[in-house]
C-alpha positions as CSV (number, residue, x, y, z in Angstrom):
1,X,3.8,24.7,-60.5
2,X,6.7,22.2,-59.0
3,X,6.8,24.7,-56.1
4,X,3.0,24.6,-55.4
5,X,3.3,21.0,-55.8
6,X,5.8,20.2,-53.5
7,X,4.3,22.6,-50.6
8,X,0.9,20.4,-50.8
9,X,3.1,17.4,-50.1
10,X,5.4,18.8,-47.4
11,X,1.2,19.8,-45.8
12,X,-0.3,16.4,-46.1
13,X,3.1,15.4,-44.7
14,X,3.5,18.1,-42.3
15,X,-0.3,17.0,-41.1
16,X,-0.3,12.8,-41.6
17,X,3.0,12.9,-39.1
18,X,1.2,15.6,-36.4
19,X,-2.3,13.0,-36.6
20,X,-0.1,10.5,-36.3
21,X,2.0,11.9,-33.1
22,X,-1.2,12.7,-31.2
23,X,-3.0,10.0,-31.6
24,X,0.4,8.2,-30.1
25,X,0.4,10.1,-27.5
26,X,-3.0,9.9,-26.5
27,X,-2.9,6.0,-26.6
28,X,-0.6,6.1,-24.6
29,X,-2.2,8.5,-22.0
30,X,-5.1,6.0,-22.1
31,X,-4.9,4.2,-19.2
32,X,-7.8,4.6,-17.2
33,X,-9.2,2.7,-14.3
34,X,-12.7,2.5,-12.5
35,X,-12.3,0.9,-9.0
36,X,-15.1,-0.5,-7.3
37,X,-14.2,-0.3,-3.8
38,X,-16.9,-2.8,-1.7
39,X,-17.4,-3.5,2.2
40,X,-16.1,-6.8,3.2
41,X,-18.7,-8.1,4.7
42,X,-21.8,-6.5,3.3
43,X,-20.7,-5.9,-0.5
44,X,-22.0,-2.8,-0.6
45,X,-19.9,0.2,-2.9
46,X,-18.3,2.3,-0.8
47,X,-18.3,5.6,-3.1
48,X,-15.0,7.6,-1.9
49,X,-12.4,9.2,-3.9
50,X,-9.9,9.1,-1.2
51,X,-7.4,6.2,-2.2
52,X,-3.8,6.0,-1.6
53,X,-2.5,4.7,-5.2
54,X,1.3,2.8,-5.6
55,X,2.4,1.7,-9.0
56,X,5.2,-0.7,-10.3
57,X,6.3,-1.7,-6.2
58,X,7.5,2.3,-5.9
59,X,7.1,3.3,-2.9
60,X,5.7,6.6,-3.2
61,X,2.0,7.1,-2.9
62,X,-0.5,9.4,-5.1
63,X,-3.7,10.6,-3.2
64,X,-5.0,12.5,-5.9
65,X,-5.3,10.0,-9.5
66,X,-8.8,8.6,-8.1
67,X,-11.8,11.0,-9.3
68,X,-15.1,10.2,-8.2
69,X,-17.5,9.2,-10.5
70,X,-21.8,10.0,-10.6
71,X,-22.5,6.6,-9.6
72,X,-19.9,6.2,-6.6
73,X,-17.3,4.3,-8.5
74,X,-13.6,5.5,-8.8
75,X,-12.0,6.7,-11.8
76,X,-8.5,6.1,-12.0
77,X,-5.9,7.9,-13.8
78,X,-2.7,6.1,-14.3
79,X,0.2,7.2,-16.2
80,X,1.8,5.2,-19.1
81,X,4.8,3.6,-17.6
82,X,1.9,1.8,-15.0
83,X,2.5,-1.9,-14.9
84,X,1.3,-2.8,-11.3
85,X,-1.0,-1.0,-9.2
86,X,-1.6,-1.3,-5.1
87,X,-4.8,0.8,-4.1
88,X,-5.6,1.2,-0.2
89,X,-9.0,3.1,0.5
90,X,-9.2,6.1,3.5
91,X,-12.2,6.8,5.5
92,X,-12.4,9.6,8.7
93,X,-11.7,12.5,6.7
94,X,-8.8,10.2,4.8
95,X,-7.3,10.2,8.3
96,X,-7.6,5.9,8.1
97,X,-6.7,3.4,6.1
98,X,-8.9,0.7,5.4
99,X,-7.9,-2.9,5.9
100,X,-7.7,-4.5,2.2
101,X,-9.3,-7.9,2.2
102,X,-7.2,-9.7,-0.4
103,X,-4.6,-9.0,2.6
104,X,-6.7,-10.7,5.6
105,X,-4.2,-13.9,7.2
106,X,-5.9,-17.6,7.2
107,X,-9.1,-17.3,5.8
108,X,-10.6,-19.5,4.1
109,X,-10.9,-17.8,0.9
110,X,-7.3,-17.3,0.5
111,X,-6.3,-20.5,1.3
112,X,-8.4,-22.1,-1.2
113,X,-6.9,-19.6,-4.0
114,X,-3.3,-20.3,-2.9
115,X,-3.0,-16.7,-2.0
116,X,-2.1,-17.1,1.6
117,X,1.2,-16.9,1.2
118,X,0.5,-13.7,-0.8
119,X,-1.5,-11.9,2.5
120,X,1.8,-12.3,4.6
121,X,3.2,-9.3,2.6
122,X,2.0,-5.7,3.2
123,X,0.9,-5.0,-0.2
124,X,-1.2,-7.1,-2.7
125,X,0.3,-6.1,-6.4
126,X,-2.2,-6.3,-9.8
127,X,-1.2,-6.0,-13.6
128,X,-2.7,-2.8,-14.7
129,X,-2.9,-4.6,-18.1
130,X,-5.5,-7.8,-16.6
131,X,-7.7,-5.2,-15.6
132,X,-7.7,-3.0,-18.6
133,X,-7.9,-6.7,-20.8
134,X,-10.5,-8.7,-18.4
135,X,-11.2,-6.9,-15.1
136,X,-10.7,-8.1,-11.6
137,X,-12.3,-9.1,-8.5
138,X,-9.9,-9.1,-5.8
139,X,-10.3,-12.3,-3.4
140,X,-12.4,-11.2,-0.4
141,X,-10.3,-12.6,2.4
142,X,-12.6,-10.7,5.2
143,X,-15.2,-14.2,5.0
144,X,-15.6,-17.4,5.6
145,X,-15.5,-19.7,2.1
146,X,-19.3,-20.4,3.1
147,X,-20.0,-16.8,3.2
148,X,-17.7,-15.4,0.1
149,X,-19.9,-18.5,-1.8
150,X,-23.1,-16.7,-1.7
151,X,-21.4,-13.4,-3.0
152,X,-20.9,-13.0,-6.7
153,X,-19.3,-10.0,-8.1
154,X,-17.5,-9.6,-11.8
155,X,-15.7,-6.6,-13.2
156,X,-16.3,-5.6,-16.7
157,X,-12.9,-4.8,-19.0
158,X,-10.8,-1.9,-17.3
159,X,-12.9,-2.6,-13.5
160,X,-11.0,-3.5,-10.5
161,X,-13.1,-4.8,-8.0
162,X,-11.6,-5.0,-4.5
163,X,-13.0,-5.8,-0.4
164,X,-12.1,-3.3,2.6
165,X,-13.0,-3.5,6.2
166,X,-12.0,-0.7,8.8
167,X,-9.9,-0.8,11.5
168,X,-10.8,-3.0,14.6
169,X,-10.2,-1.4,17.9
170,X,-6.9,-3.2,18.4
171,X,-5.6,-2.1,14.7
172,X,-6.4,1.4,15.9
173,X,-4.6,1.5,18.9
174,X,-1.4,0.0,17.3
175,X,-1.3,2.8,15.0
């Protein structure tokens, strides 16, 4: 009878402490994107899986965490230890990189959110927490103040919104 006894509550032990360790782990697994990747000038999605993905400044770069979704967003993948993400989108067969527009040099936009200063640098960094908490729209550096006025975009909890251009003639040929 004390031997029966004690084997139930070794069980419910054995069991509580294996719930317990998977749900952990699958909290922590949980971190999961959807990236909205728009044209600069137009707004319109442009629905791509191919993204070049950097987390926490590392340089090394993951092509294949981005899934696309049914109705041309992103899903995005990211591992636990994620802090800081950089996302660049490819077009021409992911043979090109697009121009990010939170990255685009004295426009009016950027000045106005003190990110100018920001675009001199070759990467624009966001807190993977932000986005899961509130969302965010990058600042689309590729108009005028006038023009980026008349465009309003929001991102749910867990969306990352963000502006691209391609590559002008003269970008292509310095490449």
């Amino acid at each position: 009878m004390i031997l029966a006894r004690l084997a139930r509550t070794v069980s419910a032990a054995v069991i509580a402490s294996l719930a317990f360790s998977c749900a952990h782990v699958s909290a922590q697994a949980g971190k999961t994107i959807t990236l909205r990747m728009l044209d600069g000038r137009t707004g319109r999605l442009i629905a791509t899986s191919d993204f070049l993905v950097q987390i926490n400044h590392q340089r090394e770069q993951h092509a294949n965490w981005v899934t696309l979704n049914e109705d041309g967003t992103g899903k995005l993948a990211l591992p636990p230890e994620a802090t800081e993400l950089s996302l660049h989108g490819m077009y021409d067969s992911s043979m090109s990189i697009f121009v990010n527009c939170d990255l685009q040099k004295g426009k009016g936009i950027l000045e106005e959110q003190g990110l100018l200063e920001t675009a001199q640098s070759p990467d624009h960094w966001y807190s993977v927490a932000d986005i899961l908490a509130s969302g965010i729209v990058a600042p689309n550096g590729c108009l005028s103040k006038k023009e980026a006025a008349k465009q309003k975009f929001a991102a749910k909890p867990g969306e990352f919104v963000f502006f691209v251009r391609k590559k002008n003639w003269r970008e292509e040929s310095e490449d």
